[in-house]
C-alpha positions as CSV (number, residue, x, y, z in Angstrom):
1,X,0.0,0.0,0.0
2,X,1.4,3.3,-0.6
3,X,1.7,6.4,1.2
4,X,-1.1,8.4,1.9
5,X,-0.4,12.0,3.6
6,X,-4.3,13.0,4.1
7,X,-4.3,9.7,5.8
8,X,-1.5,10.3,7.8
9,X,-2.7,13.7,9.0
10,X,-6.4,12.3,9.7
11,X,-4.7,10.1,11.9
12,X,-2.2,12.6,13.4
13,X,-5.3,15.2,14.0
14,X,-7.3,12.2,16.0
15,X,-4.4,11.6,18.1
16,X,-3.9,14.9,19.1
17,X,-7.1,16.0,20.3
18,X,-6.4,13.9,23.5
19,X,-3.6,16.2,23.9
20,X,-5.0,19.1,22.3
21,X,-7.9,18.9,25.5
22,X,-5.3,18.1,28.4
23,X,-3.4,21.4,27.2
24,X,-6.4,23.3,26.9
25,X,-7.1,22.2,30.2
26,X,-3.6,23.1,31.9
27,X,-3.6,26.6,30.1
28,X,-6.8,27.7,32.0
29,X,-5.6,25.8,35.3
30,X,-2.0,27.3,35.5
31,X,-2.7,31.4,34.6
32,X,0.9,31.9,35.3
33,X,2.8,29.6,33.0
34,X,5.6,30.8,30.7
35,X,6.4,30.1,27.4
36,X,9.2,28.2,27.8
37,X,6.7,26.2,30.4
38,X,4.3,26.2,27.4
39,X,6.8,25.3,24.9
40,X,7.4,22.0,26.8
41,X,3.9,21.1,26.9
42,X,4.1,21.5,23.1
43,X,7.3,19.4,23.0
44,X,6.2,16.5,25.6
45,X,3.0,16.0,23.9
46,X,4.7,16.2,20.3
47,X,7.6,14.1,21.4
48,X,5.7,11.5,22.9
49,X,3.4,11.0,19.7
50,X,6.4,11.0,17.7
51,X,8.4,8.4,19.8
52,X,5.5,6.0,20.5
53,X,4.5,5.2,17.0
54,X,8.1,4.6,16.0
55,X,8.0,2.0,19.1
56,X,5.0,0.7,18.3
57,X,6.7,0.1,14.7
58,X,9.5,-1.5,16.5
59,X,7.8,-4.3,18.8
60,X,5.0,-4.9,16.3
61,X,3.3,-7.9,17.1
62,X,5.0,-9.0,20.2
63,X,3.8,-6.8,22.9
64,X,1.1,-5.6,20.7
65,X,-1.8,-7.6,22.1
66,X,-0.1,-6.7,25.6
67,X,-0.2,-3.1,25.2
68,X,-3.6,-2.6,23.2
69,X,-5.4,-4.7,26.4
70,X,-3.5,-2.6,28.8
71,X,-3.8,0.5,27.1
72,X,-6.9,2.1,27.6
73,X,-6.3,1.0,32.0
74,X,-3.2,2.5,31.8
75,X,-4.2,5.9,29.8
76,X,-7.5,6.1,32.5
77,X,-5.4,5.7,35.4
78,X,-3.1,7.9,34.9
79,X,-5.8,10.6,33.6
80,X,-7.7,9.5,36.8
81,X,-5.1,10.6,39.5
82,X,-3.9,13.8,37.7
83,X,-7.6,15.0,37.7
84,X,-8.6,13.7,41.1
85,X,-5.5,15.4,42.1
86,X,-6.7,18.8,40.0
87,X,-9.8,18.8,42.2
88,X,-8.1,18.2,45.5
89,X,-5.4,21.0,44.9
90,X,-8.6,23.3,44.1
91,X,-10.7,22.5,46.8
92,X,-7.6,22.7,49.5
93,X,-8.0,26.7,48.8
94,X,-4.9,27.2,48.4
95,X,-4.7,29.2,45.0
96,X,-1.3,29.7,44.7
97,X,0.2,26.1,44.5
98,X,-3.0,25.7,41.4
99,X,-2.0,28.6,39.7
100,X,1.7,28.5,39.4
101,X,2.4,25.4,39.6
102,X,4.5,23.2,37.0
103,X,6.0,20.0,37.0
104,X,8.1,17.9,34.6
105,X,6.9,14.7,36.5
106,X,3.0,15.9,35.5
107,X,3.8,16.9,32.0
108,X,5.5,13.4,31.4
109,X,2.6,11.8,32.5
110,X,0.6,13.6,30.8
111,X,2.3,12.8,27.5
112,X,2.4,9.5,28.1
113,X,-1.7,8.9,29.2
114,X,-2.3,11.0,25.7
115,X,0.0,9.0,23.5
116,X,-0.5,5.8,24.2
117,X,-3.2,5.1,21.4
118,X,0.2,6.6,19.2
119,X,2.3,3.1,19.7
120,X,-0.7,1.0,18.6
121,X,-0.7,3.5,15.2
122,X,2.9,2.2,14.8
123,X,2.0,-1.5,14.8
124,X,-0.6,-0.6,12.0
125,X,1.9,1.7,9.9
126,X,4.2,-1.6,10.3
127,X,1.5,-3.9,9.1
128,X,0.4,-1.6,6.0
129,X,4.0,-1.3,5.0
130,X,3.9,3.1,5.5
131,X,7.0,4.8,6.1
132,X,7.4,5.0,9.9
133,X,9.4,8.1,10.3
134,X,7.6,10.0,7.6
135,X,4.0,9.5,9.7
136,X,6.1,9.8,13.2
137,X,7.0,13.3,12.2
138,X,3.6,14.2,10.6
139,X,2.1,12.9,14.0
140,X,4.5,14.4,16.1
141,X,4.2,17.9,14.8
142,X,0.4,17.8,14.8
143,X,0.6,17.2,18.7
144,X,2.8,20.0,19.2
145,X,1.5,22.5,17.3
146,X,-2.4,21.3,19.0
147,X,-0.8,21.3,22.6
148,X,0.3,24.7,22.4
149,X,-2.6,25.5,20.7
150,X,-4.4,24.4,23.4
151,X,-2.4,26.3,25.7
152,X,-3.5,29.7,24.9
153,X,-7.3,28.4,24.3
154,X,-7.5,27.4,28.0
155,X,-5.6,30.3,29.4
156,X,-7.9,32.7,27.0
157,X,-11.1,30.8,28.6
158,X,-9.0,30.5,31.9
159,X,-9.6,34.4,32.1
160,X,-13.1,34.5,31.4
161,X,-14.2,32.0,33.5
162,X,-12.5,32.2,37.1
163,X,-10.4,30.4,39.9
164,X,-12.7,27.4,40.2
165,X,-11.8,25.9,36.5
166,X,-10.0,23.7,38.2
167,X,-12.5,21.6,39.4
168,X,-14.0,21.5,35.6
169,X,-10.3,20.5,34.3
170,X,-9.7,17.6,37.0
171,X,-13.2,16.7,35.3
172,X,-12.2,16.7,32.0
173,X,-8.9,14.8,32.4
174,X,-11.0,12.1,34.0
175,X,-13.6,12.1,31.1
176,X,-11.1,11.6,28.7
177,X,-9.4,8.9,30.7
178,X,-13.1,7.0,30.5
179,X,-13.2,7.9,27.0
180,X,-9.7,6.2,26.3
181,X,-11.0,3.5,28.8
182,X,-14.3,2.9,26.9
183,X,-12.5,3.1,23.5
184,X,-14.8,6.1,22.0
């Protein structure tokens, strides 16, 4: 099968809407973040969905049925606790630690709960014969142009809406981790 680059960026827009959403979400949760802050979201979330297809490429069918069962638990969970822990920091009162807050441990997980669908894209690419690091970079750009996208939509509706987003983004991280859990 040959290459197909409206294919390849169909499949690069669906996977970063995941990330496209947790961004959204952390740019109207943390008002104070800087660009370079904002440039890593853009580069977690890009790297990850460039790296994972490339791995997903790589172990093919070995781990594959491992990883797509585990998958969706392992996106939710991780979803789960960073948006249970959203709501707690919100309803502690203490709006400082929500606002400026930033951590490279978050982010990482973050990355990884959005682009885990990514490594199960590489086992396909492998199995329709695509070129790998063409679609990795296609994919991989996509998410980090949409994460910081999503950035300055969330802080823009951050400022509209008030302190108690918070709550609203714990929610949506959890939704999406159902979403990814359910398979929608």
């Amino acid at each position: 099968m040959s290459f197909n680059i409206i294919s390849t960026l169909l499949i690069a827009v669906a996977l970063a809407m995941d990330a496209f959403s947790v961004s959204m979400t952390k740019g109207f949760t943390q008002k104070h973040l800087t660009n370079p802050q904002i440039l890593y979201y853009g580069l977690f979330f890009g790297g990850f969905q460039f790296f994972m297809p490339l791995i997903g490429y790589y172990c093919g069918n070995v781990i594959a049925s491992i990883v797509e069962a585990l998958a969706p638990i392992i996106g939710f969970i991780l979803l789960l606790i960073i948006g249970l822990n959203m709501i707690r920091e919100s309803l502690s009162g203490d709006d400082e630690e929500i606002t400026d807050h930033f951590s490279f441990r978050e982010v990482t997980l973050l990355a990884v709960a959005t682009s885990i669908d990514a490594f199960a894209v590489g086992i396909t690419i492998a199995l329709i014969k695509d070129p790998v690091l063409i679609s990795s970079i296609i994919i991989g750009i996509v998410a980090f142009a949409f994460s910081i996208i999503g950035v300055f939509i969330g802080r823009r509706i951050g400022d509209y809406v008030g302190d108690k987003f918070q709550i609203i983004g714990g929610a949506i991280l959890i939704i999406i981790g159902i979403k990814i859990l359910l398979g929608f």
